[in-house]
N, C-alpha and C positions, 0 to 999 in steps of 0.2 A: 203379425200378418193375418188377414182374415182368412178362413176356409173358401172363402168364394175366389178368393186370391190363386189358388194351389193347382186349382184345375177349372181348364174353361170348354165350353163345347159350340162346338159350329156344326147345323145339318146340311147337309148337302143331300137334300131330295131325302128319302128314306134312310142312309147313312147318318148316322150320330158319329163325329170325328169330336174324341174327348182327348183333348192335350195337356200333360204334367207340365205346370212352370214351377214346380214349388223349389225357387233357388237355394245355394248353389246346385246340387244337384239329382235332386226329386228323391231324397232321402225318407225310405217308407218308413212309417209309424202312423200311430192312431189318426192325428191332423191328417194326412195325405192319403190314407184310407178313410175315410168319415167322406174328404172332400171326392173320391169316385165314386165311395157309392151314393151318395146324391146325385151326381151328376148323370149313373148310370140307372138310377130310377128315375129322373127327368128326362132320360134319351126312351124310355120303354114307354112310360105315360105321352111321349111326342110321338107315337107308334114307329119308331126306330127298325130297322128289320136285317140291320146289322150295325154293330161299334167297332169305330177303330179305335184303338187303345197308343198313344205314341208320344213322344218326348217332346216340347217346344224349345228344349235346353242343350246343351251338347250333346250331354248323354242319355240315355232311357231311362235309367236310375243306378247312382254307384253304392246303393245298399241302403240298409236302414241306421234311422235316426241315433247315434252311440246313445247320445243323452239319455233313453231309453234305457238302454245295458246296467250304466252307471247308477238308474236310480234302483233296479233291479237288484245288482250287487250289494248295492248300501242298505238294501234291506234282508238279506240273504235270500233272497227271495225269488222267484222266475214270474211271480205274480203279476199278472197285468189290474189287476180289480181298480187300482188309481188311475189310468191312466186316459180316462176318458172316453173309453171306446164305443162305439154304436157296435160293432160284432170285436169278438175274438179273432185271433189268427185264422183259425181252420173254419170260421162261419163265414170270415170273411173270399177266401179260397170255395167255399161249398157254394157262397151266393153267386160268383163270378162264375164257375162251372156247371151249376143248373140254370142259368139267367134262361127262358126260353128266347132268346137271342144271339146265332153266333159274334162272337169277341174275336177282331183279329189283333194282334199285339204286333207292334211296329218298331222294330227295333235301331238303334243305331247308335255310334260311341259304345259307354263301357254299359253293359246288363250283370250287377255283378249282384250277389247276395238276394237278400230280399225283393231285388229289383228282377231276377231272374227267377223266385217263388210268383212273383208277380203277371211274367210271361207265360209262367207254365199252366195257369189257373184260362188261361187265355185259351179260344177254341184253335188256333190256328199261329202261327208263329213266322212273322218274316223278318228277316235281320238283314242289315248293309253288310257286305261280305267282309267291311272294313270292324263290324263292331267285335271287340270282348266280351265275350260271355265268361260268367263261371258260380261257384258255388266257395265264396271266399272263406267265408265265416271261421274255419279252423286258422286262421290268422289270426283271430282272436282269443283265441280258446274257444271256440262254441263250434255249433254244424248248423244247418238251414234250421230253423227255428218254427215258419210258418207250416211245413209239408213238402216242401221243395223233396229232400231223398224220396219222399214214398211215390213222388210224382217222378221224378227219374226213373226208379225204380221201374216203374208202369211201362216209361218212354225206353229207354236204353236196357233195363238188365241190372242185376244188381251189382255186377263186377264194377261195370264205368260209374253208375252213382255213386259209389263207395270212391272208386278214383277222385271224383270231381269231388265230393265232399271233404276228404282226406286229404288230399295232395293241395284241392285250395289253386289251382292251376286258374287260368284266364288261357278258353279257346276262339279261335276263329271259327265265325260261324258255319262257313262249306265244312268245318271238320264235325260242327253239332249236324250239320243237316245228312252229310255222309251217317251219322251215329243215329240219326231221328228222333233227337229231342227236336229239331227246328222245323219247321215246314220245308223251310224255302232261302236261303240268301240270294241276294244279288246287289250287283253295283250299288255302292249308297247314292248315284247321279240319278238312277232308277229308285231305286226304294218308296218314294212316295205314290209314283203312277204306279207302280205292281199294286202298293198296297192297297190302292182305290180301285184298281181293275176285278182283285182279287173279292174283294168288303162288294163292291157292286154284283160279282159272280153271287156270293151266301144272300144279298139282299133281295136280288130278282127270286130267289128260290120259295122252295113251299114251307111258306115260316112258321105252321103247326108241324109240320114233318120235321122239319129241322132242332125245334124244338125237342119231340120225342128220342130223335136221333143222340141227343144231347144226353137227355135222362137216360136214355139204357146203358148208352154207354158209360155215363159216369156207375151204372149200379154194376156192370159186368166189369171193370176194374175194382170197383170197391167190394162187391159181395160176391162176383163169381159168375158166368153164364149161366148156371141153374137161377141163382136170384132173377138175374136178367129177365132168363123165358118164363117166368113166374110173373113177373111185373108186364110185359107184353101188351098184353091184350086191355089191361089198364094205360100204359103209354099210349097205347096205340088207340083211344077211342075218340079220342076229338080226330083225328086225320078223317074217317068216316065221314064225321056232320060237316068238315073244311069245305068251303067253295072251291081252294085249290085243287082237291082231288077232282072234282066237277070238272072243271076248266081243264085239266092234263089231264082226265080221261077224254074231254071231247075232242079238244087239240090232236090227240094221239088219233083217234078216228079217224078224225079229217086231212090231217097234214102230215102225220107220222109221228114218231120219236122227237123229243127234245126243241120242239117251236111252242112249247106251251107258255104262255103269260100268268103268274099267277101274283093276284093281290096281297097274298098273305094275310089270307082269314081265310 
């Protein structure tokens, strides 16, 4: 099967909607990462001002590729160096979370292993109230492999990542959204108009702001709020030269709070 085969994308107006077919069921490894992020450097170059990220298959993805494991094991090895990759695990998670583009992740069916590392890398999270989420991998012998705990960890606390990695559980998603690893569940008969309601709310927004908004907060999780207020004034210099700020400072003048239009530039 070719890479172009894996994942395909439709714009709809400024929205890049990028859909996993890779059958049976959008099983991550190298192939299936290679083929988003192409697709998600072809949604930024089509000046994209948000991606929805979501399944065309039953489920969102029911983990990663075994095949994968097995050639790992048979060389004693956790090595990836053969395995064809344009990024590693954690480059591939660091390009999805500083992309200056929010990613909303769309979930529905089972979101289980790698397919839920996959979610978490995502700005925003909406799941069918019907889908399974979890952190399977200790089924295997193994735990998330790409960053998924440290990314719980951030979302929930260390108690519950530790639960969901350890115990290996599949939840429903009102019980991740009540814990706030998820955004948002709702009706999977709803799921696709939220998820467009929602990708259209981050696309009309100010997408050099949003941007920045992306980068501090990945550095004030990862390095701490002293990093953060350190980098600031650096994040924060293109908003300055934005048209956007132009446009919602004048808007605000004129019309008040919240009627601003802005281009995103």
């Amino acid at each position: 099967m070719s890479e172009e085969a894996l994942v395909t994308r439709e714009q709809r107006g400024n929205i890049a909607v990028i859909t996993l077919i890779y059958r049976p069921y959008n099983l991550l490894g190298p192939k299936l990462i290679n083929a988003i992020v192409e697709q998600i450097e072809d949604a930024q170059k089509a000046g994209s001002r948000a991606i929805v990220l979501r399944s065309g298959l039953r489920h969102f993805s029911a983990g990663a590729d075994l095949d994968i494991f097995d050639k790992r094991v048979a060389q004693v090895s956790g090595s990836t160096d053969a395995e064809s990759r344009r990024l590693t695990g954690v480059e591939f998670l660091r390009f999805m979370e500083l992309l200056p583009i929010p990613i909303i992740a769309s979930v529905h069916g089972v979101c289980l292993g790698g397919g839920l590392e996959l979610a978490l890398c995502c700005d925003y999270i909406i799941a069918a109230s019907s889908a399974k989420i979890g952190s399977v991998e200790a089924t295997l012998g193994l735990h998330p492999l790409l960053g998924g705990i440290q990314r719980q960890v951030q979302r929930i606390g260390a108690l519950r990542a530790k639960e969901m990695s350890m115990l290996a559980r599949r939840y429903d998603a009102p019980t991740l959204e009540k814990w706030g690893l998820i955004n948002l569940s709702v009706p999977e008969e709803s799921l696709e108009k939220a998820t467009m309601a929602i990708a259209e709310e981050f696309a009309q927004g100010p997408t050099l702001a949003h941007a920045a908004t992306k980068e501090l907060a990945h550095i004030a999780a990862s390095e701490g709020v002293v990093a953060a207020d350190e980098a600031m004034a650096r994040v924060q210099a293109p908003i300055w030269a934005s048209e956007d700020l132009k446009a919602g400072l004048a808007s605000f003048r004129k019309n008040g709070p919240g009627l601003a239009k802005f281009a995103g530039h």
